[in-house]
C-alpha positions in Angstrom: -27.8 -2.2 -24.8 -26.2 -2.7 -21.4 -23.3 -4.4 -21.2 -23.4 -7.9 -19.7 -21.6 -8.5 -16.3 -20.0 -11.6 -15.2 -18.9 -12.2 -12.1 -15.8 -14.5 -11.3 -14.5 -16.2 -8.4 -11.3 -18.1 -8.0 -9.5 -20.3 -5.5 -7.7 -17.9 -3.0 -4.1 -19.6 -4.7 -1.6 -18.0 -7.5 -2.5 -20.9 -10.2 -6.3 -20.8 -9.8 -6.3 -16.9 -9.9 -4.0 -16.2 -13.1 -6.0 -18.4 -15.8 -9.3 -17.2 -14.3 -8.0 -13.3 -14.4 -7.2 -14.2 -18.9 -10.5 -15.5 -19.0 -12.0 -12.8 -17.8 -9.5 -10.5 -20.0 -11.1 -12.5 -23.1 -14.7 -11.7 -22.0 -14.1 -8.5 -21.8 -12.4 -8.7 -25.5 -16.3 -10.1 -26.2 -18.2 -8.0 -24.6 -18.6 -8.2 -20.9 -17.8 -6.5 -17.8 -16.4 -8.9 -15.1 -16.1 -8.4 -11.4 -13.3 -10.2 -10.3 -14.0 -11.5 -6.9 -10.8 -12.5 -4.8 -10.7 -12.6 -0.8 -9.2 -9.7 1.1 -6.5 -11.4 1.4 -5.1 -11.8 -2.4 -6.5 -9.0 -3.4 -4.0 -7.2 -1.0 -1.4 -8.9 -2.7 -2.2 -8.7 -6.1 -3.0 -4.7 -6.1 0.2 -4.6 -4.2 2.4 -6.3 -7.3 0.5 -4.5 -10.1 3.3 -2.4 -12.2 0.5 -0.2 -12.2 -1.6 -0.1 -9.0 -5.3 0.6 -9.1 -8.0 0.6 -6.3 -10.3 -1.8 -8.4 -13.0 1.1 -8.1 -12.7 2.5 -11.7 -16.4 2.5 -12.2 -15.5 3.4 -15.8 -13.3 0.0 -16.0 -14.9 -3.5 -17.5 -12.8 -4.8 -15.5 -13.6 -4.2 -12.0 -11.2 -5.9 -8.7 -13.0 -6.4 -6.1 -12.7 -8.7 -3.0 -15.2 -10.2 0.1 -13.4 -12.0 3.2 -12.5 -15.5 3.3 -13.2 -15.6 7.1 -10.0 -16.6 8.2 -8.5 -14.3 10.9 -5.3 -12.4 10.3 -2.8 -14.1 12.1 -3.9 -17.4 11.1 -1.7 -19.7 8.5 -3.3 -19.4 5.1 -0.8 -22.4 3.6 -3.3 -24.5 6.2 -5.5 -25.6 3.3 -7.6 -28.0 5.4 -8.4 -24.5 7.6 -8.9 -22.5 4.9 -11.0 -24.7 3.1 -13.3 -25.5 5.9 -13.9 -21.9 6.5 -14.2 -20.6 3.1 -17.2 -22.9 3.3 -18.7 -22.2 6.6 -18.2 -18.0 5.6 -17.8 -17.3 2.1 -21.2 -18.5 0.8 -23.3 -16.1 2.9 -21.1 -13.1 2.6 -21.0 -13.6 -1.7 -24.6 -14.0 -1.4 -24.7 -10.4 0.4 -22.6 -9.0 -2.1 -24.1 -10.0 -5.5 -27.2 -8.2 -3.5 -25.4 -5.1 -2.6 -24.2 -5.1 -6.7 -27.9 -5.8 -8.1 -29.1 -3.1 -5.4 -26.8 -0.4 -6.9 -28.7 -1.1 -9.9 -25.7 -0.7 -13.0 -23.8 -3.8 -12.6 -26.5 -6.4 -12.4 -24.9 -9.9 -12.7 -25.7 -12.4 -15.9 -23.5 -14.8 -15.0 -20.8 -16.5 -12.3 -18.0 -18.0 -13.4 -16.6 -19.9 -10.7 -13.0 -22.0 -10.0 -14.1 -25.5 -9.4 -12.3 -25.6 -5.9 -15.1 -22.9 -5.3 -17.9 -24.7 -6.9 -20.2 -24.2 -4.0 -21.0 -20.7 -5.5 -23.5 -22.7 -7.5 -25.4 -22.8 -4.6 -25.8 -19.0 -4.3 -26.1 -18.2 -8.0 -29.1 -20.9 -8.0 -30.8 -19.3 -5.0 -30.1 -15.7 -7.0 -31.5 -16.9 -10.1 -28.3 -15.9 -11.9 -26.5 -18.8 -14.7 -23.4 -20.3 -13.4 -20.2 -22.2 -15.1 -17.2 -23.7 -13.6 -13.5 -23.5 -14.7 -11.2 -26.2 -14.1 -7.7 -24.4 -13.3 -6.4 -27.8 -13.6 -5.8 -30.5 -16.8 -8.8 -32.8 -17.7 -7.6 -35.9 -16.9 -7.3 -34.3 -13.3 -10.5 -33.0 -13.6 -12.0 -36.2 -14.1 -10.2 -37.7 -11.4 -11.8 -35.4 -9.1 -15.5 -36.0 -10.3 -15.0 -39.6 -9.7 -14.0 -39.3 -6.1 -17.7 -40.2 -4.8 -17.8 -43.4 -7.4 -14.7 -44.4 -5.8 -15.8 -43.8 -2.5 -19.2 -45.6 -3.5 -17.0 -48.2 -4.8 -14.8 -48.9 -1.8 -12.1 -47.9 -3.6 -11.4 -45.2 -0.5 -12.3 -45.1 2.7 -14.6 -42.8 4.6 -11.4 -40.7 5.5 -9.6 -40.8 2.3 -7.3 -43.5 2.6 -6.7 -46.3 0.6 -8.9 -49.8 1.3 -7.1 -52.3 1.8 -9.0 -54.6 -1.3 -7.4 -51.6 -3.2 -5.3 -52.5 -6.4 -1.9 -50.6 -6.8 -3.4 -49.5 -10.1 -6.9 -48.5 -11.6 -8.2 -46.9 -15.0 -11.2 -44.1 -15.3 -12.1 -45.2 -18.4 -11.2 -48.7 -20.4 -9.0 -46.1 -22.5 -7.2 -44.2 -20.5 -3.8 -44.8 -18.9 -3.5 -46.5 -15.6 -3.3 -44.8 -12.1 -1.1 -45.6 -9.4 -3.7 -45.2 -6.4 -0.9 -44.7 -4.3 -0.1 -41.3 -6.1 -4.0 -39.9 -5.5 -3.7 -36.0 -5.1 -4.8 -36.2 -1.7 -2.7 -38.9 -0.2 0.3 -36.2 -1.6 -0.4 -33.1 0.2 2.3 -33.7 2.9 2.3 -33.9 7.1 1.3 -30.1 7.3 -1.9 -30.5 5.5 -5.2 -32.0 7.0 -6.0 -34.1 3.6 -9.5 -34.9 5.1 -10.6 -30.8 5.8 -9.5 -30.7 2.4 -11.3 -33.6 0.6 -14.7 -33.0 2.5 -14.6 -29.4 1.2 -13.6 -30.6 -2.4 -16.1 -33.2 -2.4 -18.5 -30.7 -1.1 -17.7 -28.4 -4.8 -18.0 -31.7 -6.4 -21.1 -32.4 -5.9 -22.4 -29.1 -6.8 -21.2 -29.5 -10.4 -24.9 -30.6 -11.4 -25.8 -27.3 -11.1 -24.2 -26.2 -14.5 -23.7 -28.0 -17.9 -20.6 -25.7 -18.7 -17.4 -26.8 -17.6 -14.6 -25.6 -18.7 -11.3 -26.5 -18.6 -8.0 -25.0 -20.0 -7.0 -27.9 -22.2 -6.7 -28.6 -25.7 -7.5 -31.6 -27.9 -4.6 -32.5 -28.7 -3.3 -32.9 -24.8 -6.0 -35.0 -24.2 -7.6 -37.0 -26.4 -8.8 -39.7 -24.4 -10.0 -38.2 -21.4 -12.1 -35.7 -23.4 -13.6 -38.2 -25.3 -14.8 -39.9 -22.1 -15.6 -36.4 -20.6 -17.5 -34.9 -23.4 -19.2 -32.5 -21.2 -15.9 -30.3 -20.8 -15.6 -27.3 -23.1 -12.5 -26.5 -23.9 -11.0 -22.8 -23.2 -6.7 -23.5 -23.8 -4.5 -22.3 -23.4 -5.8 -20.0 -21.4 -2.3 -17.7 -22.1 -1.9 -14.1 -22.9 -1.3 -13.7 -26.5 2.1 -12.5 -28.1 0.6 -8.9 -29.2 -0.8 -8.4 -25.8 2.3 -6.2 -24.7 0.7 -4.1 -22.1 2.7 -5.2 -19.0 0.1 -4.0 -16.5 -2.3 -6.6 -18.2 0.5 -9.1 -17.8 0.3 -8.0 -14.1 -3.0 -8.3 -13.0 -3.5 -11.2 -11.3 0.1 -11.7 -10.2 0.9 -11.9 -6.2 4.5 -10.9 -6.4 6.2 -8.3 -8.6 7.6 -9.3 -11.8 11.6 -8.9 -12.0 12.0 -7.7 -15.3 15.9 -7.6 -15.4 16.1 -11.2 -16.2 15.0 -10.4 -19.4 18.0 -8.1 -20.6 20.0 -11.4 -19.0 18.6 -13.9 -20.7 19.2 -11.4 -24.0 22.6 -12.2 -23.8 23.0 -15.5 -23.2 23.2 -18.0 -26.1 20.4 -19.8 -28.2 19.1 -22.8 -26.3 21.8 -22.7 -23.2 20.0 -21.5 -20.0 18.1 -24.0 -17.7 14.8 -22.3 -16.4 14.0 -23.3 -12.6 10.9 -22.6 -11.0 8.6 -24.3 -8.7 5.3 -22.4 -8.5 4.0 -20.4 -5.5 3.6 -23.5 -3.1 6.5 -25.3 -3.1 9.1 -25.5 0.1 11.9 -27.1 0.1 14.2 -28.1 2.6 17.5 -27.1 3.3 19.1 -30.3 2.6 16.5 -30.4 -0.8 17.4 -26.7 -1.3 21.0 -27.3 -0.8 21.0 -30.1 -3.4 19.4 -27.8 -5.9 21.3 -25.1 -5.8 24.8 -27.1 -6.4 23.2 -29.1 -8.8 22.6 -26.0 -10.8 26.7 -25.4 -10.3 27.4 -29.2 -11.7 25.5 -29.2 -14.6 27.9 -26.3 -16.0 25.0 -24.3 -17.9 23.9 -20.9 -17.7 20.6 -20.9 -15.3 17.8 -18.3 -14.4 16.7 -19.6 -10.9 13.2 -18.3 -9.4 13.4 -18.4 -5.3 10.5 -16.5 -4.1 10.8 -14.0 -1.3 9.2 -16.3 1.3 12.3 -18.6 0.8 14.0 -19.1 4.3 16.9 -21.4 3.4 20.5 -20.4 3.3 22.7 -20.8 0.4 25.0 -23.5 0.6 28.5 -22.2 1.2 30.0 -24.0 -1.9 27.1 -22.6 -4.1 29.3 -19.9 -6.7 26.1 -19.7 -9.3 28.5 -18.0 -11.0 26.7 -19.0 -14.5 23.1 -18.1 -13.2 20.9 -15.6 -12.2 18.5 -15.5 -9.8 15.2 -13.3 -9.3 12.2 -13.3 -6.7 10.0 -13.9 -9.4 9.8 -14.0 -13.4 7.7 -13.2 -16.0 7.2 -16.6 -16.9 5.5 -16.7 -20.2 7.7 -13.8 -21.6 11.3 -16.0 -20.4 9.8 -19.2 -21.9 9.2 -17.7 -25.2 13.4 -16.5 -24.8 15.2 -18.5 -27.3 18.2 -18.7 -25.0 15.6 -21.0 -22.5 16.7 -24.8 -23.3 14.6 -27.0 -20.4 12.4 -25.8 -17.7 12.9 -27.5 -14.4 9.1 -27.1 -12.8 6.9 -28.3 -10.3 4.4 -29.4 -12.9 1.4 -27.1 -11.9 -0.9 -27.0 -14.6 -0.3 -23.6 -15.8 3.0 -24.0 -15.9 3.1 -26.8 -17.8 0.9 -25.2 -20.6 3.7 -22.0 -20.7 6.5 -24.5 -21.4 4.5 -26.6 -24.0 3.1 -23.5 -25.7 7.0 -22.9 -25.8 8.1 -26.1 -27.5 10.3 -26.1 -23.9 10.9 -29.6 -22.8 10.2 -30.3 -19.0 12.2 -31.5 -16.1 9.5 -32.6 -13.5 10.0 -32.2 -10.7 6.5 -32.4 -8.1 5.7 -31.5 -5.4 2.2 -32.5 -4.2 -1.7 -32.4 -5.1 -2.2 -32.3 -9.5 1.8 -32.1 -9.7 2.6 -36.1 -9.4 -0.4 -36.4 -12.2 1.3 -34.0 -14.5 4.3 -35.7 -14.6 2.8 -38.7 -15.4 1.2 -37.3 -17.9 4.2 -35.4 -19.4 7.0 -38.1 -19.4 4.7 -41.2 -20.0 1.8 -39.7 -22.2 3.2 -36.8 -23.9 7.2 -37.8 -23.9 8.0 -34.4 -23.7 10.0 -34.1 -20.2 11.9 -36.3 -17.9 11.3 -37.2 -14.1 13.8 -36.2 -11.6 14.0 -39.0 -8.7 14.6 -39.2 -5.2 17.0 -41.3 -3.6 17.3 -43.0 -1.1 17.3 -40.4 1.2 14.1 -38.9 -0.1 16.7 -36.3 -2.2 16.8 -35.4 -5.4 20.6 -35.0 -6.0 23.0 -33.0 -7.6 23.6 -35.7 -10.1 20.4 -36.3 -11.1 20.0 -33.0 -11.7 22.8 -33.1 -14.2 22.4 -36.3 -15.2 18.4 -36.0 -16.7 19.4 -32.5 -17.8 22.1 -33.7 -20.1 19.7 -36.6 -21.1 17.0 -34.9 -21.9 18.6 -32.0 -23.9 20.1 -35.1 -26.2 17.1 -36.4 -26.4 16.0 -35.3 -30.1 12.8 -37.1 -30.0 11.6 -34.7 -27.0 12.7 -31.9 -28.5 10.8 -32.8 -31.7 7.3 -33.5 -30.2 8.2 -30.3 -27.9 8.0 -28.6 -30.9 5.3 -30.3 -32.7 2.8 -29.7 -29.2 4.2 -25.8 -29.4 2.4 -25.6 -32.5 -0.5 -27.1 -31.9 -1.2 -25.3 -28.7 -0.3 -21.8 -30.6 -2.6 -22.8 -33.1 -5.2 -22.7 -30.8 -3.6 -19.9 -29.2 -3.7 -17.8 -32.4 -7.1 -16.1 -33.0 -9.3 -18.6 -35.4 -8.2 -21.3 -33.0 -10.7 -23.4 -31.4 -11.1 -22.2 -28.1 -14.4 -21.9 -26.7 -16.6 -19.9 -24.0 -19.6 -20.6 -22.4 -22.7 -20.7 -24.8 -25.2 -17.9 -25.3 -26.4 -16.8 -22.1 -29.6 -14.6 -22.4 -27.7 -11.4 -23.5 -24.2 -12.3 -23.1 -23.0 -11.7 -26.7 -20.2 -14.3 -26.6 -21.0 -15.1 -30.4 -20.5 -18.8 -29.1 -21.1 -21.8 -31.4 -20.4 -25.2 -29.8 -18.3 -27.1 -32.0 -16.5 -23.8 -32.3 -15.6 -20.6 -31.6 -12.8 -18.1 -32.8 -11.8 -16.5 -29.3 -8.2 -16.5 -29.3 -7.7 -17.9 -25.7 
């Protein structure tokens, strides 16, 4: 029997391609070969980080990396997601369409099925036209998701205006569903995204994947029940695929790897390995985030004042100075971590984060409680969700200079680690999420596609996501 092939496609960004890239590790676990699909671009980076590097040619491999160009040229500003958007979608469609044809004329890899990152949606389109089946994966939590599908009814609804803004019949506040929390419109992801970042380019494009969601009945998401009741009970078209985190006993660190855009350090490991039980303050803000050098300033001596060992991540595209009374004397700090393994460290007390989504499920999975800390787009919805919904973290807040200071660092990290109610349901979501972590848990896959043998049953399906 040949094996099936999937083909899947994420969002040319760090979060979108590492739960997409376990995913596809866990189809392959069932059965399938996947060709994982990045733009020239990322796929330069991630071969380039791999602890061990491979061409993504091993015809042997079920696992194949492969990459098509995102049209952008090569001395152009990739951060500028309203121009990378907008050409992804004038470009990408046609030259994916070319390649599934180049596969099928090959003959030995002929593609069952596209699994594609919601921010790339319109790859519905071509796997209509190609006759293959097609799913989408929301990167993202569900609440978010839903969000997102309901930016035409709020368009339709006046809610928004034709460029995105904000009416101005709009309420402060409004609810999805009758059930769910209220939102403070003036937090929408998209009114967020900061000066640098055409929020229109952006919204057409998204709107433009939104609208191709029709094309599928499988949506997945990497969420569990128990993070979302509500929404998923509004939403019952999601199937749920979380965490959508390398198991324990996966201890091949080129697996760990794949996926990655920047080398893991390693030696914070044998650091953390001797500092003491629950005492180090994990910082890291996700592959997006800029600060400052007043914000960045701030941070760093706030680190200093709280008086606590800290592991500090500060990628290498970090262009700020250290502030010249900065000793970190009690920290260490890397270019970047492996992020699952130092959350599972028992010496890790809090994570200070940005809030991305995948984030976020690391530290829960970890019984870690959360200092949020956003920065733009999903991230001011997280925190909502975490300190208001979920109790489990804390909000750091600016003042009046737009700063978070070096007091309020201290000050919410020595409230929230004496905060034995967060720690407790910290704990009590770490075991829910590692129950459906562990394999027997309910984590699901797409259902039976033709001769994809996913053994999928859809109230549940032992996959050990």
């Amino acid at each position: 029997m040949n094996i099936p092939t999937v083909l899947a496609l994420p969002y040319p960004a760090q979060g979108h391609v590492n739960p997409l890239m376990t995913l596809s590790q866990k189809l392959i676990e069932h059965g399938c070969k996947v060709l994982f699909v990045n733009t020239d671009f990322i796929h330069r980076r991630v071969l380039s980080s791999m602890v061990e590097h491979q061409d993504g040619h091993d015809h042997e491999s079920l696992l194949k990396l492969v990459s098509i160009p995102d049209g952008v040229g090569p001395d152009d500003d990739r951060n500028d997601l309203g121009k990378l958007d907008e050409t992804i979608l004038r470009t990408m469609p046609a030259t994916l369409e070319k390649f599934i044809e180049d596969v099928h004329g090959k003959g030995d890899d002929r593609i069952s099925l596209i699994v594609a990152d919601v921010c790339m949606a319109w790859a519905l389109d071509v796997a209509s036209k190609l006759g293959i089946k097609g799913a989408v994966l929301s990167t993202r939590s569900a609440s978010f998701f839903g969000l997102m599908c309901n930016i035409p009814v709020l368009i339709d609804d006046g809610i928004i205006d034709s460029n995105y803004g904000l009416t101005l019949t709009t309420k402060k506040t409004l609810r999805i569903s009758p059930s769910m929390l209220e939102m403070d419109t003036r937090d929408f992801f998209w009114l967020k995204m900061g000066d640098k970042i055409n929020h229109v380019k952006v919204m057409d494009y998204l709107l433009h994947c939104i609208r191709r969601l029709h094309l599928t009945d499988w949506w997945l998401c990497n969420t569990i029940d128990e993070l979302e009741p509500v929404t998923l009970s509004f939403i019952p078209k999601i199937l749920l695929i979380g965490p959508l985190l390398r198991s324990d006993d996966d201890t091949s660190e080129a697996t760990k790897s794949m996926g990655q855009f920047w080398e893991k350090d390693l030696s914070c490991m044998s650091w953390l390995n001797q500092q003491p039980h629950r005492s180090v303050l994990y910082a890291a803000f996700g592959s997006f985030t800029l600060f400052d050098q007043n914000q960045f300033n701030e941070l760093a001596l706030g680190l200093d004042f709280t008086n606590r060992h800290f592991l500090w991540v500060v990628r290498q595209d970090n262009k700020m100075a250290y502030p010249n009374e900065f000793l970190g004397s009690k920290g260490k700090i890397v270019d970047w971590a492996p992020q699952q393994k130092v959350l599972s460290h028992p010496s890790i007390a809090c994570f200070v984060t940005h809030c991305g989504w995948n984030s976020i499920m690391k530290g829960l999975s970890n019984g870690v409680p959360l200092l949020c800390w956003p920065y733009f787009g999903d991230q001011l919805h997280n925190k909502t969700h975490i300190c208001d919904e979920l109790k489990v973290g804390l909000g750091l807040e600016s003042d009046e200079n737009g700063l978070v200071s070096r007091k309020e660092l201290k000050n919410k990290v020595d409230q929230l680690l004496d905060d034995e109610n967060i720690i407790s349901r910290s704990l009590e979501l770490k075991e829910k999420l590692r129950n459906n972590l562990a394999k027997g848990g309910r984590a699901i896959v797409p259902p039976k596609i033709d001769k994809l043998h996913l053994a999928f049953q859809p109230d549940k399906l032992s996959l050990g996501v």
